[in-house]
N, C-alpha and C positions, 0 to 999 in steps of 0.2 A: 252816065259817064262820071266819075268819080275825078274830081281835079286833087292835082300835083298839093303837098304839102310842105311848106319850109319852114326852119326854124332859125326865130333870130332871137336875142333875149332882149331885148326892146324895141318892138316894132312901129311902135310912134316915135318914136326918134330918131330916126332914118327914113331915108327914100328910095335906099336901093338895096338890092340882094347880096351879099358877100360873092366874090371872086368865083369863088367854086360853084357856088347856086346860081351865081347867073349864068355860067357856060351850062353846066346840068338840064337846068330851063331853057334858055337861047340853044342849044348845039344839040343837046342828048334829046330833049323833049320837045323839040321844035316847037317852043311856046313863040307869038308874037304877039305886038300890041293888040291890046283888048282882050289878051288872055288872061283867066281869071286863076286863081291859087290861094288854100288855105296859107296864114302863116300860126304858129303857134310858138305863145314865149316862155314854156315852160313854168309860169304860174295857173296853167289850166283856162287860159285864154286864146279861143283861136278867133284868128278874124280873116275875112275875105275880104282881097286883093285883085287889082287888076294892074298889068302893067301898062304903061304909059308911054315909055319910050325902053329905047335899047341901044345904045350908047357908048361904042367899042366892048369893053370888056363887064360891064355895069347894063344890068336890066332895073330901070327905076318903075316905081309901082305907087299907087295910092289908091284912094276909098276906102281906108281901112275901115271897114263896119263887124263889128261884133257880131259874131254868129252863137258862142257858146263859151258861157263863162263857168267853171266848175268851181266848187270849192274844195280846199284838201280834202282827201282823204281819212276819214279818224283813224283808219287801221293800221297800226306800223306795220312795218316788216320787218323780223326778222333773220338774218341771214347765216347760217352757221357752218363751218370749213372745215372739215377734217382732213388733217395729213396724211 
C-alpha cells in the first residue's frame, strides 16, 4: 500500500498539516491517529509522519524520520514558448 504524500516547506517547524491537507487527510482519505504519510519540503527531503491527534480542523503529526534525502539535480532545464 503506498501512503498519502504532503507537502509543507518546513516540516520541522510545525506540528500540523495546513487547513486544506488536513481535511484532504481527515474527510477525503479517512486517515486517523496512527496513520502514517510521507511529507516532502521541496529541498528533495521526504520524511515519514504519523499523526498524533485530529483536532477540529488541524490533523497534528510527529516522528518526523528521514527516509530519503536527494541532492539537486545537475541538469538544468530548459524550457522554451512559442507563440
Amino acid at each position: 500500500m503506498n501512503l498519502p504524500v504532503f507537502f509543507l516547506e518546513n516540516p520541522t517547524q510545525t506540528t500540523h498539516l495546513s487547513d486544506e491537507d488536513s481535511h484532504h487527510a481527515s474527510k477525503v482519505l479517512r486517515m486517523g491517529v496512527g496513520s502514517e504519510f510521507y511529507l516532502l519540503d521541496g529541498n528533495g527531503t521526504k520524511y515519514l509522519s504519523k499523526i498524533i491527534k485530529i483536532e477540529g480542523k488541524k490533523v497534528y503529526f510527529n516522528e518526523l524520520k528521514v527516509v530519503e534525502n536527494l541532492p539537486e539535480n545537475p541538469q538544468k532545464l530548459h524550457l522554451w514558448i512559442a507563440p
